[in-house]
Structures are given as structure tokens and as C-alpha cells.
C-alpha positions, 0 to 999 in steps of 0.5 A: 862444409855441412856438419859432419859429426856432432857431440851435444850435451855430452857428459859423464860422471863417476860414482863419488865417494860416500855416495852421489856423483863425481861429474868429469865432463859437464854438457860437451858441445861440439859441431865438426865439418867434414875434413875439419881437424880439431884440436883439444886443449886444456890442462890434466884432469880437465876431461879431454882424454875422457871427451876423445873416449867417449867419441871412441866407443871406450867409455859410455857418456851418462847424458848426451851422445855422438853422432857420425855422418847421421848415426849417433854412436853406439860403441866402438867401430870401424868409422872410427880410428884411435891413436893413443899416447902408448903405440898400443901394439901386439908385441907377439907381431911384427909391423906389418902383423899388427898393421894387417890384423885391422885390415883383415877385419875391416876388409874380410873379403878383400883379396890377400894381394890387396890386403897386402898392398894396402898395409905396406902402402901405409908402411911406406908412407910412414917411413916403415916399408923396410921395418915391416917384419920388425917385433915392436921390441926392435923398434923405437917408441917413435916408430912404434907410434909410426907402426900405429899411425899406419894401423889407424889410417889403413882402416879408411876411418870416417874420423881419427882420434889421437889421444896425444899420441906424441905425448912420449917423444923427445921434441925432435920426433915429436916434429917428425912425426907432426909431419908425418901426420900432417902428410896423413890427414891433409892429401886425405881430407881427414875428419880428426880429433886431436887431444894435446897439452902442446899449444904449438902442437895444436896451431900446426894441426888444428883449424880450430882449437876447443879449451876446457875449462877446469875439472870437475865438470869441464866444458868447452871455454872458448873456441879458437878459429885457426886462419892458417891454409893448408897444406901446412909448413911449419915455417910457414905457420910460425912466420905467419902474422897470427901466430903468435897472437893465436899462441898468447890467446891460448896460453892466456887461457890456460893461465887463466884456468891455472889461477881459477884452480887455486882462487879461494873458493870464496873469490869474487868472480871476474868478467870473462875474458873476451871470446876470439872466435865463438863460444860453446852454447 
């Protein structure tokens, strides 16, 4: 698969306290395949959701850039969707309004007929076909995200980035709706982005996994290939003979990171653990 998108020396800093800068994000570098889904681990403050941002257009990277199928990034677009952890919706609209509202933009001279069919297409798809004239008030946070879900998808983006958009589920919807997701991008051969804390999470969707290290300054660690084929199954990924080689190697980072957070600043500095599948350069 040829490079589809690219992130290279990506950074961003903020302005300190009593003056110079508070670097977040250190030299992010990152090649994705076309239809490759990548996921991004790391703990709190170490920059993901500031990455995932960066890529939406939200937040203007101090060094560095994006570039999408040959056209560096300036800004939100269309080509790309944004899932976030909050559903985000207009609590004025219904389902099927908030849905519609991205789909008339991107699609201004589409018939109303069509326009319509595509935004209960994607209703139906996540399960909402009979919740469409439903006000987010009336539905549940898990169907609320669903409704979000429907709205990303329905815009064709060229790349969809989730912003750990089940962080706020009980366990159980969080499943279902990694299903849901799973039966969104794969028939679809999406191009995705996926930032998490749930290293289960991460193995079910990614084919790659990106660590970063510790804020300030974060950058990518290591880089973890994900052998599972897909279509995925859960059962499937779970009795797969990497599975829990590949969870230990990811919670082993995360471990390591933690412990580096509270070394003495004066510690010796160990040997690096050994890469599983390549490292940023």
C-alpha cells in the first residue's frame, strides 16, 4: 500500500510561564497506507489528543506539517472526519438533523431525495434508523455517539479521527460500539486514526499501534505491527496466538513510561527496551 498520508516533524509548543516555550509534542513522524487504521496509545498529557488536532485542522502545529493524498493540511476539511470523546451534537436537532447538516454542506447540490437516503443509510447502519427524529436528550450517551459516528461517516471523509470516542461508555457499549466501528471502516477500507488509553481497544481496531513517550516533548516510542487479518471478530483477535504477547508488549511500554515519570531526574539512564516492529526516526 503507498503512503497515504504523512505527519513529519510534526510539533507544538505553548508559551510558558515567565516566558519561553512549554513544548507538548517533539518531532511526530508518522507514514500511513491508504485504508491502514492506526491506533495511538500513550498515557494523560503525553500529547495524543494534541497529534489527533493537529491532523483535524483544530490546532496549528508550531513546526512541521500533514499532508493528505499530496496536499499538506491547512486547516479543517471535509477530507477529514472527527469523532471526539463528547458526541458533540447540536441539542436543538434531531438524529437525523445533526446528521443532515454535514451532508448538506458537503454535498450542496445533491438532490434532497439523495440527501435524505444517505443520512438514514448511515442512521440505519448504526443501529438509529428509528431514533432519527429523536433530540440528543432523549437518547443515550452510547446512541448519541452512534448519531456521531453516522455524522463522520456520512461525509465520505478521505481520513476519520477518533479522539477516544468511547472514553465515556460503561464497558458493555463500549464493545458494541467497537463493533459498530469495526463494521464502519473495514467493508469501507477507511483510512483512520484512533486515539485511546484501552490497549485491548487498540489490538481489536488498529494494524499498528504508535506509543509516545512521556510529556513535555512527546514522541513517537515504538511501533507496534498488529498481524490480526481482518475482517476482524473479537473471539477471534483474543484466541489468536499474538494476542497476548502483543498486549504485554504494549502495557510493558506503558509501564516503562510510568516509572520514567517518577525517576529522579538524576537516574542513570537504562538501555532502551528492544523494538517489536520498527521505531520512529
Amino acid at each position: 500500500m503507498r503512503d497515504y498520508v504523512e505527519l513529519f516533524n510534526l510539533s507544538k509548543s505553548y508559551p510558558a510561564p515567565g516566558g519561553g516555550k512549554h513544548p507538548v509534542v517533539e518531532r511526530f513522524n508518522l507514514k500511513i497506507a491508504q485504508g491502514e487504521i492506526i491506533g495511538v496509545i500513550g498515557h494523560s498529557g503525553c500529547g495524543k489528543s494534541t497529534v489527533l488536532s493537529m491532523f483535524a485542522g483544530l490546532v496549528e502545529p508550531t513546526s512541521g506539517g500533514i499532508v493528505v493524498e499530496g496536499r499538506e493540511i491547512d486547516g479543517p476539511g471535509p477530507d477529514r472526519g472527527v469523532v471526539f470523546q463528547s458526541p458533540s451534537l447540536l441539542p436543538w436537532m434531531t438524529a437525523y438533523e445533526n446528521v443532515a447538516l454535514g451532508v448538506r454542506q458537503v454535498y450542496p447540490t445533491a438532490k434532497p431525495s439523495e440527501q435524505r437516503d444517505l443520512i438514514l443509510y448511515y442512521l440505519g447502519i448504526v443501529g438509529l434508523h428509528d431514533c432519527a427524529g429523536k433530540h440528543p436528550g432523549e437518547l443515550s450517551m452510547g446512541m448519541q455517539q452512534r448519531v456521531g459516528l453516522a455524522r463522520a461517516f456520512a461525509l465520505s471523509p478521505k481520513v476519520l479521527l477518533l479522539d477516544e470516542p468511547f472514553g465515556m461508555l460503561d464497558s458493555l457499549t463500549r464493545m458494541e460500539l467497537q463493533e459498530v466501528l469495526l463494521g464502519l471502516l473495514e467493508p469501507a477500507g477507511k483510512t483512520a486514526m484512533l486515539v485511546t488509553h484501552d490497549v485491548d481497544e487498540a489490538l481489536l481496531l488498529s494494524d499498528r499501534v504508535v506509543m509516545m513517550t512521556n510529556g513535555p516533548a512527546a514522541k513517537v516510542g515504538e511501533i507496534l505491527q498488529i498481524p490480526f487479518p481482518r475482517p476482524r471478530k473479537r473471539e477471534e483477535v483474543v484466541q489468536h496466538p499474538a494476542y497476548y504477547e502483543l498486549r504485554e508488549r504494549l502495557i510493558g511500554f506503558l509501564a516503562e513510561q510510568e516509572r520514567l515519570k517518577h525517576a529522579p531526574a538524576d537516574a542513570p539512564a537504562e538501555s532502551a527496551a528492544p523494538v517489536l516492529a520498527g521505531k520512529a526516526g
